[in-house]
C-alpha positions in Angstrom: 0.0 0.0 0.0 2.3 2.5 -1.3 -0.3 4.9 -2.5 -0.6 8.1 0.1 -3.9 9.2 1.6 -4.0 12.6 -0.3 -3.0 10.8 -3.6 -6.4 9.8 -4.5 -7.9 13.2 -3.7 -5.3 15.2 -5.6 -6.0 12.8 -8.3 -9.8 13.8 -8.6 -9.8 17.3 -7.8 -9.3 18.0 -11.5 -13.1 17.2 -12.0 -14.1 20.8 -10.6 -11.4 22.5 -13.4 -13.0 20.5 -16.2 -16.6 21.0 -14.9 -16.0 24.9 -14.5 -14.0 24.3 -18.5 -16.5 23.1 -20.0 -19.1 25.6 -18.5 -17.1 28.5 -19.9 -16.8 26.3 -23.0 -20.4 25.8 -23.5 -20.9 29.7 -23.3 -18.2 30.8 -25.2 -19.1 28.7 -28.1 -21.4 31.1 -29.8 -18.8 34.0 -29.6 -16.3 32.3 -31.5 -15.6 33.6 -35.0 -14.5 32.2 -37.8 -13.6 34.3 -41.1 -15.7 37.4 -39.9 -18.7 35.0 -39.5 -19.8 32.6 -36.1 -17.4 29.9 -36.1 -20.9 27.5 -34.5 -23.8 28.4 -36.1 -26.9 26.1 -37.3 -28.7 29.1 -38.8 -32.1 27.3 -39.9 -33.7 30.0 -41.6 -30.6 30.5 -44.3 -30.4 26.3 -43.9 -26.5 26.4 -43.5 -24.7 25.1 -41.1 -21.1 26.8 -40.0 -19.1 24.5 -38.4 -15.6 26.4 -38.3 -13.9 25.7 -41.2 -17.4 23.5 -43.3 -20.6 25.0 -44.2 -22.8 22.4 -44.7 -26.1 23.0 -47.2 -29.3 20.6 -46.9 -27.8 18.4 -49.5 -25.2 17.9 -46.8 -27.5 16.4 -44.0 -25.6 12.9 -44.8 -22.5 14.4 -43.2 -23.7 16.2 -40.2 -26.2 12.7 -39.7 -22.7 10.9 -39.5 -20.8 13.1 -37.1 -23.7 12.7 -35.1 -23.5 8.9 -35.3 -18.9 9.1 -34.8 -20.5 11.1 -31.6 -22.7 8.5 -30.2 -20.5 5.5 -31.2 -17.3 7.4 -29.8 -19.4 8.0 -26.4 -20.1 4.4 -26.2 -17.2 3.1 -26.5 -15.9 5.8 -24.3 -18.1 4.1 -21.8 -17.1 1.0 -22.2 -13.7 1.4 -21.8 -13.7 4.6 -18.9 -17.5 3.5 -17.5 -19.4 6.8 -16.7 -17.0 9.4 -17.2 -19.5 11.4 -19.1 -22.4 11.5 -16.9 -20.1 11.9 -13.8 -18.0 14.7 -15.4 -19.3 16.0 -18.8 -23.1 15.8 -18.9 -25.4 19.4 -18.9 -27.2 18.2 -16.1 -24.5 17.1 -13.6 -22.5 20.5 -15.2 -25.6 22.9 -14.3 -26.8 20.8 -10.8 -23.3 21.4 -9.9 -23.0 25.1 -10.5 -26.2 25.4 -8.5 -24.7 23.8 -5.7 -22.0 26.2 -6.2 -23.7 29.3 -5.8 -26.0 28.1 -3.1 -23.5 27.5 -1.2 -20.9 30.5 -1.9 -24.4 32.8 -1.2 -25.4 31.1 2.3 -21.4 32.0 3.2 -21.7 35.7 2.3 -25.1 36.6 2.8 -27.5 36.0 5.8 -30.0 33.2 6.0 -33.0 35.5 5.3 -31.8 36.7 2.0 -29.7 33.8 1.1 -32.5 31.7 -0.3 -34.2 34.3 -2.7 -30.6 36.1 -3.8 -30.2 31.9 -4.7 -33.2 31.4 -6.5 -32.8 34.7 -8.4 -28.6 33.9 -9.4 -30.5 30.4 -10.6 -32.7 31.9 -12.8 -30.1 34.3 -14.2 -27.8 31.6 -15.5 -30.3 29.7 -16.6 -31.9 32.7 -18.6 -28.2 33.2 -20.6 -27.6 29.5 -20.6 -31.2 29.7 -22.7 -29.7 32.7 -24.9 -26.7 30.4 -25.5 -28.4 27.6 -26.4 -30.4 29.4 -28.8 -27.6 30.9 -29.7 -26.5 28.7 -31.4 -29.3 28.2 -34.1 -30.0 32.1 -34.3 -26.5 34.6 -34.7 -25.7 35.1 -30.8 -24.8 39.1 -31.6 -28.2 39.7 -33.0 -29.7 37.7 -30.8 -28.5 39.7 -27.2 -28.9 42.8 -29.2 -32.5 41.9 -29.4 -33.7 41.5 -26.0 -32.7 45.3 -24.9 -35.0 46.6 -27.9 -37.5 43.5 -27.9 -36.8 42.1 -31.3 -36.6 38.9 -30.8 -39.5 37.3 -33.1 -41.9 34.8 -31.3 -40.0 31.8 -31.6 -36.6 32.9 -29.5 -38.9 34.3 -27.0 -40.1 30.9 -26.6 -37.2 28.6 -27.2 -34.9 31.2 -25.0 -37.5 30.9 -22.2 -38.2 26.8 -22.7 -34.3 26.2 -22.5 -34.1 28.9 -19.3 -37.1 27.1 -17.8 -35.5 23.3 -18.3 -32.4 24.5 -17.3 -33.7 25.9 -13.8 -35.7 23.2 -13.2 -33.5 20.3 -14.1 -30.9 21.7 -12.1 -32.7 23.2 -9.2 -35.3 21.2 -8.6 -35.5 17.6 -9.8 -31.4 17.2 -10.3 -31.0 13.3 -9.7 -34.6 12.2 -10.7 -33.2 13.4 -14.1 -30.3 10.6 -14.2 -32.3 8.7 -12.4 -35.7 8.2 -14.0 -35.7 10.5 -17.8 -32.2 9.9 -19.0 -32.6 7.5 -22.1 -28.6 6.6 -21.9 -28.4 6.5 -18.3 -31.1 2.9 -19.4 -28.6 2.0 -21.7 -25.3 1.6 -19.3 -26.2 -1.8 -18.5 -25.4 -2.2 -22.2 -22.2 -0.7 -23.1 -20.3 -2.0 -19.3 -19.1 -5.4 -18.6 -17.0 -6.9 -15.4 -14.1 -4.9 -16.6 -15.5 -1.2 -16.9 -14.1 0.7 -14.0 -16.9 2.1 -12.0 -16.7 3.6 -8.3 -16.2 0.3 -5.9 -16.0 0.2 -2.0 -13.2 -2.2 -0.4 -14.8 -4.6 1.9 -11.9 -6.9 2.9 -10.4 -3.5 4.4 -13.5 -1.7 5.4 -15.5 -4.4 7.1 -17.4 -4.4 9.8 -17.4 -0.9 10.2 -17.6 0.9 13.4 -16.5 3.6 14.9 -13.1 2.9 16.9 -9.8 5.1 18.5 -8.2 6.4 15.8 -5.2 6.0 18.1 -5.9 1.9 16.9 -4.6 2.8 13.4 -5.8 0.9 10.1 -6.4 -3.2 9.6 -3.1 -3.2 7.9 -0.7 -1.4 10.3 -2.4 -2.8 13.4 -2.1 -6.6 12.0 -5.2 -7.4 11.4 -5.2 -7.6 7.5 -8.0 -7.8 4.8 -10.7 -9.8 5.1 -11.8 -13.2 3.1 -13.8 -11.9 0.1 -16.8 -14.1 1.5 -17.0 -12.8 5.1 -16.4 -9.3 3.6 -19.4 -9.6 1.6 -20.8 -11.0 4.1 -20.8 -8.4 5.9 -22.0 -6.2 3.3 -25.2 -7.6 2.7 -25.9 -7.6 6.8 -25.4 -4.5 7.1 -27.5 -3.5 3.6 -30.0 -5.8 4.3 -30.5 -5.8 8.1 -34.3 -7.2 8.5 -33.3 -10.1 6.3 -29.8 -11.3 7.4 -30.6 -10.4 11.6 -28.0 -7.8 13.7 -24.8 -7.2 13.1 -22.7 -9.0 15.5 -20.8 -7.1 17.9 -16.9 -6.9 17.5 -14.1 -5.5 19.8 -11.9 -2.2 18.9 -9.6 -4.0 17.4 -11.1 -6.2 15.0 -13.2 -3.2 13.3 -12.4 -2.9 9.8 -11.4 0.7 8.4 -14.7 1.7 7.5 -15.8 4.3 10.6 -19.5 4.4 9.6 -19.4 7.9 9.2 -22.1 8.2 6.4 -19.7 11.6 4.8 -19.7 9.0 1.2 -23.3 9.3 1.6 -23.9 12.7 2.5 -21.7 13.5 -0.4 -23.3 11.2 -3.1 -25.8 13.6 -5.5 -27.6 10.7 -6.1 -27.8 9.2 -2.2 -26.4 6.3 -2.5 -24.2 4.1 -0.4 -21.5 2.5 -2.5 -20.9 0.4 0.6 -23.7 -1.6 -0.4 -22.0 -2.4 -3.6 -22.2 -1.6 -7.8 -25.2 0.3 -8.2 -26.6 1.2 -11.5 -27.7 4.8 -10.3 -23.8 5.4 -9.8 -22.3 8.8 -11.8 -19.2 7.5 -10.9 -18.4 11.7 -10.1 -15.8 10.6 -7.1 -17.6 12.6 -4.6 -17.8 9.3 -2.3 -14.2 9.0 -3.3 -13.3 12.6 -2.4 -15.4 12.5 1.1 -14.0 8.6 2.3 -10.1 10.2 1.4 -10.9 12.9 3.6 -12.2 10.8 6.5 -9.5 8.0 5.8 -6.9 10.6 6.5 -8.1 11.8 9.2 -8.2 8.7 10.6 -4.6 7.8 9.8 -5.6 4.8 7.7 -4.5 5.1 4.6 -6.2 5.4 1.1 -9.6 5.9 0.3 -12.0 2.4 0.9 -13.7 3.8 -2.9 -11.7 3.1 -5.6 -12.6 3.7 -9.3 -11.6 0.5 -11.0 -13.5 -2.2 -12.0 -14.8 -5.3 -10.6 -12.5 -7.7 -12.0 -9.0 -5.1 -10.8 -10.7 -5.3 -7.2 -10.9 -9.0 -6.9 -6.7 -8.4 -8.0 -7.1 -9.8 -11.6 -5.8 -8.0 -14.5 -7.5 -5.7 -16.7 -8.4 -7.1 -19.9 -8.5 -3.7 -22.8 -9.9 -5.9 -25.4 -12.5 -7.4 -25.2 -15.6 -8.9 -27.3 -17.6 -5.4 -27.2 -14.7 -3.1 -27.7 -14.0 -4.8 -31.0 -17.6 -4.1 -31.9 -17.9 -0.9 -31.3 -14.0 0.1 -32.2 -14.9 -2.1 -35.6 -18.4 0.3 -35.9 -16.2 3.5 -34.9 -13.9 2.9 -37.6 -16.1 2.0 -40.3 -18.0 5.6 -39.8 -15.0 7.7 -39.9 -13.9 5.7 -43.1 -16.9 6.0 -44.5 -17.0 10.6 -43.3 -13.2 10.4 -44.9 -14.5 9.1 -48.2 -17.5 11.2 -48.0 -15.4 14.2 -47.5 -13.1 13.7 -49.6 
C-alpha cells in the first residue's frame, strides 16, 4: 500500500477545473468567429450550417447525420472502456446541478440566512436565462440575438425557445437534479449495455472496510495494526448484513480492534448527488463523479488509515485480476467507430 492518503484526492480534484471548462466552454461557443462570421452556427432560416472551417447545405445532412453517429459511437465506447465518465463529469445536467450547488452554497457564506435563499433562487434563474440565450444561440446569430432583447426584437419563436431552455435549465438543475439521471435519462437505461466486469466504475473495499464501526483512531488501520483484509466471502458477508438488516438479523458485535477501516461515518453518503451508499455495492444509479471517493479520502486521512476504501476500477481489478482492454464489445464498437470515420473520410473527400 504505497499509495498516500491525499494521492487519490489530488488525483480527482481536477473534475471541478473540467466542470467549471467546460461551463465556460459551452458559453463561449457562440462567440467564436471564424472568417468574420460565427465559427458554431446552425442558422435554420438560411439552412446552413457553420461549423468552423465546413458549411454544410441541406444536400449535406448525410455528413452532419454521421458526425452525429462518430458522436454517439465514440461515447459508447468511451463508456465502455472509462465506464461513466461522461455523466459523472461531462453531462449538462451534472454540469448545471453542480454550478447550482456552487452558488448556493458560496451565497449562504456571504449573505444571511434570510436573504440567502431568494438572492439563490434569483442567481439560478439568471444563468439559466443566458444558458437559454446560449443555447439558442447557437441556431440564431448570438450578436443579433443579445442585441434583441434590450430593444424587444426577438421574433416569437426565440422568445419561446430562450424561455423553454431557461425554464428546463432551472428546473432540471434546481429542482428535480437526480430524478433526471435517475428516472428521464434515455442513456443512463442503456449503461447496463455498453459496461461489462471490466468497466471501471466507483467500488468500496470490503476486505479492508468491514465491519465498520466507529473505533480510536489512536488503533490505526487493519493493515498497520495486523489485522489484514478480510476473506472476500466474510467481507461480503458483511456487506449484505449490514445492507440488508431485517433479512440477514443484527450485526454482530466486534471488539476495537477487530473493526475494519470503514468508521460508519455516512460523509460518502452525504456527499453522493444521487444518495447512494456505495458500501452496499455496484449500483446502476452510480455517476461515478468521485464525490464518495473525495469524502472517504478525507475521513480515511483523518483517521490515519490510509487510502480511500472507494476506488474507481473495476470489478475484476478489485478482486486483484488484471485488466483485460480488449474485449468482445470493444472490437464491436472500435470495428463500428472505424467504419464511420472511413466511410465521413471518403464522403469528404
Amino acid at each position: 500500500m504505497s499509495i498516500t492518503a491525499s494521492s487519490p484526492l489530488r488525483a480527482w480534484r481536477w473534475r471541478r477545473t473540467l466542470g467549471l471548462a467546460l461551463l465556460v466552454l459551452f458559453h463561449a461557443l457562440p462567440w467564436l468567429q471564424w472568417d468574420g462570421r460565427q465559427a458554431l452556427l446552425l442558422d435554420l432560416n438560411a439552412r446552413r450550417f457553420d461549423l468552423f472551417a465546413w458549411t454544410l447545405w441541406p444536400d449535406d445532412i448525410g455528413v452532419l447525420l454521421g458526425l452525429l453517429a462518430v458522436m454517439a459511437v465514440g461515447l459508447a465506447l468511451l463508456t465502455h472502456l472509462a465506464g461513466r465518465v461522461w455523466c459523472g463529469h461531462a453531462c449538462p445536467q451534472t454540469l448545471w446541478t453542480r454550478a447550482f450547488d456552487g452558488i448556493a452554497q458560496a451565497l449562504a457564506r456571504v449573505l444571511p440566512a434570510k436573504l440567502a435563499r431568494p438572492a439563490t433562487q434569483l442567481a439560478w434563474l439568471l444563468l439559466s436565462l443566458w444558458t437559454g440565450i446560449t443555447f439558442v444561440g447557437l441556431f440564431s446569430p448570438i450578436r443579433e440575438l443579445v442585441a434583441g432583447a434590450f430593444d424587444g426584437a426577438w421574433s416569437g419563436w426565440e422568445t419561446f425557445w430562450v424561455l423553454f431552455y431557461a425554464g428546463a435549465t432551472w428546473g432540471n438543475a434546481g429542482f428535480l437534479r437526480e430524478q433526471v439521471c435517475r428516472s428521464l435519462c434515455p442513456f443512463a437505461r442503456m449503461q447496463p449495455l455498453l459496461t461489462d466486469p471490466h468497466t471501471p466504475r466507483m467500488l468500496y473495499d470490503p476486505r479492508r472496510g468491514e465491519p465498520r464501526g466507529a473505533r480510536p483512531p489512536a488503533l490505526g488501520g487493519v493493515l498497520g495494526r495486523g489485522r489484514g483484509l478480510l476473506d472476500p466471502t466474510t467481507a461480503q458477508d458483511y456487506v449484505f448484513r449490514a445492507a440488508h438488516p431485517l433479512l440477514a438479523g443484527p450485526m454482530p458485535t466486534f471488539s476495537a480492534d477487530r473493526l475494519g477501516d470503514c468508521l460508519d461515518c455516512m460523509a460518502c453518503v452525504r456527499a453522493c448527488p444521487m444518495q447512494l451508499d456505495i458500501r452496499h455495492g455496484p449500483q446502476a444509479d452510480c455517476l461515478a463523479c468521485g464525490a464518495c471517493l473525495e469524502a472517504c479520502t478525507q475521513q480515511q486521512h483523518q483517521a490515519g488509515f490510509g487510502p480511500s476504501l472507494v476506488r474507481y476500477c473495476s470489478p475484476q481489478v478489485m478482486a486483484g485480476q488484471p485488466r483485460r482492454w480488449w474485449r468482445p464489445r470493444t472490437t464491436a464498437l472500435a470495428s463500428l467507430l472505424l467504419a464511420l470515420l472511413v466511410c465521413g473520410a471518403w464522403r469528404l473527400l
